[in-house]
C-alpha positions as CSV (number, residue, x, y, z in Angstrom):
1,X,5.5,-1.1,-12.9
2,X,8.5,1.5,-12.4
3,X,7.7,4.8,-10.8
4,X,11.2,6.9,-11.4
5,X,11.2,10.5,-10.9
6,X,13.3,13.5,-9.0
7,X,12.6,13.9,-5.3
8,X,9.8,15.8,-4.6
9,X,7.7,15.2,-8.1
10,X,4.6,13.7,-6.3
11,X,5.6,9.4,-6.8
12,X,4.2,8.5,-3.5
13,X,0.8,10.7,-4.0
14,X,0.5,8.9,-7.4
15,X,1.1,5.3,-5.7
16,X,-1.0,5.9,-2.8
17,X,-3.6,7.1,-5.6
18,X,-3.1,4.1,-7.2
19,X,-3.8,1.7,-4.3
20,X,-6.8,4.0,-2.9
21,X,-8.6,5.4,-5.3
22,X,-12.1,7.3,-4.1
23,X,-11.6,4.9,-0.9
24,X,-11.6,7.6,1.8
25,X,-14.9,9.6,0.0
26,X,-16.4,6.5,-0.3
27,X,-15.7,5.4,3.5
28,X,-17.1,9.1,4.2
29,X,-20.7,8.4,2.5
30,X,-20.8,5.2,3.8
31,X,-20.9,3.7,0.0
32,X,-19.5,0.7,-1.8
33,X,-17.5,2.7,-4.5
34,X,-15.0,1.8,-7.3
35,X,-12.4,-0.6,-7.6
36,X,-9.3,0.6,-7.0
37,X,-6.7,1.0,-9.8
38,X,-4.4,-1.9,-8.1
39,X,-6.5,-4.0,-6.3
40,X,-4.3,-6.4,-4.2
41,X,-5.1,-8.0,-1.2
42,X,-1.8,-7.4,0.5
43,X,0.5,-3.8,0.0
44,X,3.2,-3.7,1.2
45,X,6.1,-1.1,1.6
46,X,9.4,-1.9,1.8
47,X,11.0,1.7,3.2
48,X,13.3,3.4,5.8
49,X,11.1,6.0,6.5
50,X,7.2,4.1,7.3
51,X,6.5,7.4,8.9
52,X,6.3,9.2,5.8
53,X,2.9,11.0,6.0
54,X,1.0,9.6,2.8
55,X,1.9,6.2,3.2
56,X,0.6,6.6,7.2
57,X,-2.6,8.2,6.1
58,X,-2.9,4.8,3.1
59,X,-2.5,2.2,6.0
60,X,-4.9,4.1,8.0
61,X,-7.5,3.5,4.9
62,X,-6.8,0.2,4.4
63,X,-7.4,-0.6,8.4
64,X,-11.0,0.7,8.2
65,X,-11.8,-0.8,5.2
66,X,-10.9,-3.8,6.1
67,X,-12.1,-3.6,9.9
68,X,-15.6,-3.9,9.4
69,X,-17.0,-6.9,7.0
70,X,-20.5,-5.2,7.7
71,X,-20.1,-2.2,6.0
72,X,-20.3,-1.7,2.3
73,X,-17.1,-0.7,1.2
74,X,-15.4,-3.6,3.2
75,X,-12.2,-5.5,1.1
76,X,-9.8,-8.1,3.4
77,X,-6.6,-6.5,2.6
78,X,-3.6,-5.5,4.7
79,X,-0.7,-2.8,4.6
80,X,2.0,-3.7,6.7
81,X,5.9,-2.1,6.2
82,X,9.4,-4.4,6.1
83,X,12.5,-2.9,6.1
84,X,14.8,-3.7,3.3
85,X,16.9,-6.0,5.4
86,X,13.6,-8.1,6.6
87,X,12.5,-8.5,2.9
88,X,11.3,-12.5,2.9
89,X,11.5,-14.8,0.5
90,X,8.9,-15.0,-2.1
91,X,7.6,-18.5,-0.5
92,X,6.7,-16.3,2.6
93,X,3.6,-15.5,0.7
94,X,0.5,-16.5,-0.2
95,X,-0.8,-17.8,-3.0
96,X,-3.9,-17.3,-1.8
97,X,-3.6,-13.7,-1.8
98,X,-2.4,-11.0,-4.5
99,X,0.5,-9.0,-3.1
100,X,2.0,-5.8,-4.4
101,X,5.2,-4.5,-3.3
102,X,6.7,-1.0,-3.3
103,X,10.2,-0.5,-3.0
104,X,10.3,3.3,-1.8
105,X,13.8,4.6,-1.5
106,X,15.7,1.6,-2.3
107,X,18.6,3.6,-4.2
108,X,20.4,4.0,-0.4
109,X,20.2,0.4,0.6
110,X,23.5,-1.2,1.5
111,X,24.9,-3.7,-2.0
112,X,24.9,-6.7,0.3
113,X,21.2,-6.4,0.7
């Protein structure tokens, strides 16, 4: 999927929708919930800026979800960041394990990358 749109139209609220869902009302009520609309085990984001608020505040979710195998909204997934530069090679993955990838900001990457 392509998400293309001006600066400041919203992208990264409607991916981080994508990837959570009703996650953090469900967490707060203690309660299974929906699926999300991506379901993956592993998302990853491939950025310069991994501070950027919404993408913080998505890898927050995903670490309590997956923290506690107890509790009924529990999935074993992961966020995790790479840099452009430290992108690996798709046999660095698992088969084992559906991965989703978003390439935030790529536009200013060096060519040779």
């Amino acid at each position: 999927m392509l998400v293309t749109r001006k600066s400041g139209s919203n992208k990264t609220n409607i991916l981080a929708n994508f990837f959570l869902d009703n996650k953090a009302k469900c967490i707060y009520k203690n309660k299974k919930g929906r699926s999300r609309y991506i379901a993956c085990d592993d998302l990853i984001v491939c950025d310069y800026h991994p501070n950027e608020l919404k993408w913080a505040f998505v890898k927050y979710m995903y670490d309590i979800i997956s923290k506690d195998p107890k509790v009924p909204y529990y999935k074993n997934i992961r966020f995790s960041y790479i840099l452009p530069e430290k992108i690996p090679s798709i046999r660095a993955f698992s088969p084992e394990r559906s991965i989703a990838i978003i390439f935030e900001d790529i536009c200013i990457t060096p060519k040779s990358i």
